[in-house]
C-alpha positions as CSV (number, residue, x, y, z in Angstrom):
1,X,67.5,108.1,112.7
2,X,70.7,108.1,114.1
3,X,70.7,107.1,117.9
4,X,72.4,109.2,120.8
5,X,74.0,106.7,121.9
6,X,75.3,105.8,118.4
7,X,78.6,106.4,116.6
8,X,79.6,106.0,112.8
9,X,83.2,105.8,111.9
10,X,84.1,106.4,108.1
11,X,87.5,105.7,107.4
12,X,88.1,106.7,103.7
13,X,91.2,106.3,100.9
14,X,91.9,109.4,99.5
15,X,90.8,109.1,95.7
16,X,92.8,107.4,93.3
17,X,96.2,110.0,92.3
18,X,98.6,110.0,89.5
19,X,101.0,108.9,91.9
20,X,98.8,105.0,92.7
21,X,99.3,104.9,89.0
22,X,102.6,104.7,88.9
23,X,103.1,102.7,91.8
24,X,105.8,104.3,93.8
25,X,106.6,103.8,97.2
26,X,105.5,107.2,99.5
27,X,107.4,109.7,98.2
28,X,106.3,113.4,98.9
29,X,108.0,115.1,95.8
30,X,105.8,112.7,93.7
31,X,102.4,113.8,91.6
32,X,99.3,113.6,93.9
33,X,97.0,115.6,91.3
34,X,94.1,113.4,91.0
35,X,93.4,111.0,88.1
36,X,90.1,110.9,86.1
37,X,89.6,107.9,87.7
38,X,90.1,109.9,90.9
39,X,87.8,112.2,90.1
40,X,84.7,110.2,89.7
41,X,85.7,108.0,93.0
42,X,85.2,111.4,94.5
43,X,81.9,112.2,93.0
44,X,80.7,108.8,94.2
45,X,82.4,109.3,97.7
46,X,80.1,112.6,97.8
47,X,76.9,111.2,96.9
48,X,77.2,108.1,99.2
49,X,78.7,110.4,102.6
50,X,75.4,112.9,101.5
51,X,72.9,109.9,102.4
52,X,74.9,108.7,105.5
53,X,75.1,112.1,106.8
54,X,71.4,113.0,106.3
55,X,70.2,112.4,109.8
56,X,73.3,113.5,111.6
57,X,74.2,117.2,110.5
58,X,77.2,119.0,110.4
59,X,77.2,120.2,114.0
60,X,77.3,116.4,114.9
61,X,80.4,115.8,112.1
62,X,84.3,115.6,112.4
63,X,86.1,115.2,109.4
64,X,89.9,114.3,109.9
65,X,92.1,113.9,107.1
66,X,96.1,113.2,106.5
67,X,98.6,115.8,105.3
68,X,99.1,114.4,101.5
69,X,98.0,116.7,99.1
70,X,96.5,113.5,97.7
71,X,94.0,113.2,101.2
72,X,93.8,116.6,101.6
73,X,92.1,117.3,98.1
74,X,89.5,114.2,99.3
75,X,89.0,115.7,101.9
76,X,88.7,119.0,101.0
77,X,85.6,118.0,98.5
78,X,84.3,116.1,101.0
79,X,84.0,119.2,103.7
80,X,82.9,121.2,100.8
81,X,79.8,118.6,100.2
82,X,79.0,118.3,104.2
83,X,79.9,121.4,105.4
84,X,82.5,120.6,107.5
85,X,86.4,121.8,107.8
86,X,88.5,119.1,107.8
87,X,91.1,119.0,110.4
88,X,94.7,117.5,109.1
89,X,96.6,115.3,111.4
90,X,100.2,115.1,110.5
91,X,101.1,112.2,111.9
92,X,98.6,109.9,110.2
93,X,100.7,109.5,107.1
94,X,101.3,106.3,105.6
95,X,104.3,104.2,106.9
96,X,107.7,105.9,106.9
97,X,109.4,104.0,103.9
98,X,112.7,105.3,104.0
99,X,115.4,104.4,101.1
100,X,112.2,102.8,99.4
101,X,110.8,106.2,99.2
102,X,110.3,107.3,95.3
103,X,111.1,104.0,94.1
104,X,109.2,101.8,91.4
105,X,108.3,98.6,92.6
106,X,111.1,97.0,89.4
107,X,113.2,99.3,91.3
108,X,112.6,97.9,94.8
109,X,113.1,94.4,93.2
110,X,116.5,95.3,92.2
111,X,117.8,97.0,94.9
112,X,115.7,95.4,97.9
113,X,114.8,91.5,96.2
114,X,114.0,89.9,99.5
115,X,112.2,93.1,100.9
116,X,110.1,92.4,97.6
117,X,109.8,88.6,97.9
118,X,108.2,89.0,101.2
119,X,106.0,92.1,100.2
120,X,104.6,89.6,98.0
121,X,103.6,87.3,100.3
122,X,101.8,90.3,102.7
123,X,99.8,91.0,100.5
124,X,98.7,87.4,98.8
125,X,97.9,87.0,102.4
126,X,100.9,84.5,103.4
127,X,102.9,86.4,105.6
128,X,102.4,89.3,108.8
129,X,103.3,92.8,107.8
130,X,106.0,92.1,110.7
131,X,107.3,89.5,109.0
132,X,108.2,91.6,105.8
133,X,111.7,92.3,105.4
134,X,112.2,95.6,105.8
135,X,115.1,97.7,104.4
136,X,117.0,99.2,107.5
137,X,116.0,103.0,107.7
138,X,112.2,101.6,107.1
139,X,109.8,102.6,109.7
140,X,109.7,99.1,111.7
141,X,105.6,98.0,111.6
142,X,106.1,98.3,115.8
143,X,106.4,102.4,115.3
144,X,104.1,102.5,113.0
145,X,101.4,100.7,114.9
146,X,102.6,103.5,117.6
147,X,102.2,106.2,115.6
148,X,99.0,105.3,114.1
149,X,97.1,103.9,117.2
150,X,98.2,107.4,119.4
151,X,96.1,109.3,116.4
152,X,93.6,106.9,116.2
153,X,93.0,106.9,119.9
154,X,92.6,110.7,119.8
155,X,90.0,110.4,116.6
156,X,87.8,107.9,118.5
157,X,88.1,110.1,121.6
158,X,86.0,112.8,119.5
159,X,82.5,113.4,120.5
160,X,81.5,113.7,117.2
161,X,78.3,111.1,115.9
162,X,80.1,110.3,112.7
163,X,83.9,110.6,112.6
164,X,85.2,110.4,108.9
165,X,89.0,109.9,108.4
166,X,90.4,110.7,104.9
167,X,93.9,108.6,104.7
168,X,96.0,106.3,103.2
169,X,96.0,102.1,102.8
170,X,98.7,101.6,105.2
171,X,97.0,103.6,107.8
172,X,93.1,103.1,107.3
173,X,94.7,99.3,107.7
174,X,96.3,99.3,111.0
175,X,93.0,101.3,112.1
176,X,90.7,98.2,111.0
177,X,93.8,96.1,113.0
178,X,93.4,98.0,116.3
179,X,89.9,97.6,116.1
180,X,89.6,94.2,115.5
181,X,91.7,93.4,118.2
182,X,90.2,95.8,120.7
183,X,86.7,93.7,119.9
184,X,86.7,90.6,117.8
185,X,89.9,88.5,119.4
186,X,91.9,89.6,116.0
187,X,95.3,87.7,117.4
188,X,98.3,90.7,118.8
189,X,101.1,88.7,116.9
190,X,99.6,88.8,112.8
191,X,98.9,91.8,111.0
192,X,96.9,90.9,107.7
193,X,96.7,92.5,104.3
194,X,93.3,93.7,104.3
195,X,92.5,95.2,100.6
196,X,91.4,98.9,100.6
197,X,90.7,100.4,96.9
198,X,91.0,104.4,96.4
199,X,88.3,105.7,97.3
200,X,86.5,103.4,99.1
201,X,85.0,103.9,102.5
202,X,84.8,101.2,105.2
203,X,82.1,101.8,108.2
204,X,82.1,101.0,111.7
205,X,79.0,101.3,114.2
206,X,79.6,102.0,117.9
207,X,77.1,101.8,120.5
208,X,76.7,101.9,123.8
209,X,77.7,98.5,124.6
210,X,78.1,96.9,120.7
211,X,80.7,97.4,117.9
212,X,79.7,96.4,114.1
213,X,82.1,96.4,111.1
214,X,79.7,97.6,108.5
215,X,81.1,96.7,105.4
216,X,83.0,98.3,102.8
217,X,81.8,100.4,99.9
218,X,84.5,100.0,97.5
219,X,85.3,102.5,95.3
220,X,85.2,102.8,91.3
């Protein structure tokens, strides 16, 4: 059982789209149906948020998700499995990526080679996501922290025994951030690539006076 005093946060990437599959930057106008792929992350997500649920119950749920049609439809399936309405939060959309947005990544390259260069090294794990070099009309990692950590702050604020949050990488990763530095001495200067598959949900455990990062289980 699931103590009083206990809270489980689910922070979830939507299922895999046709739009991860042709690795654009965010672009709105782009495909978000999702893939096959997509489809049986899903089933899976179902199935695995049915046995974490089982001792809490819907009254004791919140289900959040972002405003992608891509999140929305995780989401959606998900509320339809738990009986829970999801409520969308506009503002927890990935980060703001200006004259990137609709690009290809051999696109980026050749219009943005540095931006790319340094991309690179984010994500092997060499470089701060502040350190990236950002096209100007990018959202600058400082607004986005902002923007995320106001939502987030709000999500945690629920009274809710589990709190699931259907999102995107960039998002779901500045989460995991804030929350590392609120309780494990994560440094305020570096912001790490932290690897988050479609699909996958990575768990939290609050309690009264402890905090536990619970693992992730990955997607398909």
């Amino acid at each position: 059982m699931v103590s009083p005093m206990t809270k489980k946060l689910c922070l979830i990437r939507h299922a895999d789209s046709v739009k991860n599959t042709h690795e654009v930057f965010d672009d709105q106008n782009a495909r978000q149906d999702l893939t096959l792929r997509g489809q049986v992350e899903l089933s899976n997500l179902v199935v695995y948020l049915r046995e974490l649920t089982a001792n809490v119950g819907a009254s004791q749920s919140q289900l959040y998700s972002a405003n992608s049609e891509r999140a929305e439809k995780t989401a959606q399936a998900i509320g339809t499995a738990l009986s829970l309405k999801p409520a969308t939060i506009a503002n927890l959309g990935s980060m703001r990526s200006g004259p990137l947005s609709g690009l290809s990544e051999t696109e980026a390259a050749l219009r943005f080679p540095e931006y790319m260069k340094t991309l690179k090294l984010y994500r092997s794990g060499l470089l701060s996501s502040d350190k990236i070099l950002r096209p100007e009309g990018c959202e600058t990692l400082n607004e986005f922290e902002n923007r995320i950590t106001t939502c987030f702050d709000e999500i945690l604020s629920s009274e809710a025994r589990m709190v699931i949050v259907v999102g995107h990488r960039s998002p779901i990763s500045a989460m995991c951030v804030s929350l590392a530095r609120r309780y494990l001495g994560y440094p305020d200067d570096f912001f790490g690539y932290i690897p988050i598959p479609t699909g996958s949900v990575t768990l939290f455990n609050f309690a009264e006076r402890t905090f536990e990062y619970a693992g992730m289980q990955p997607g398909t």
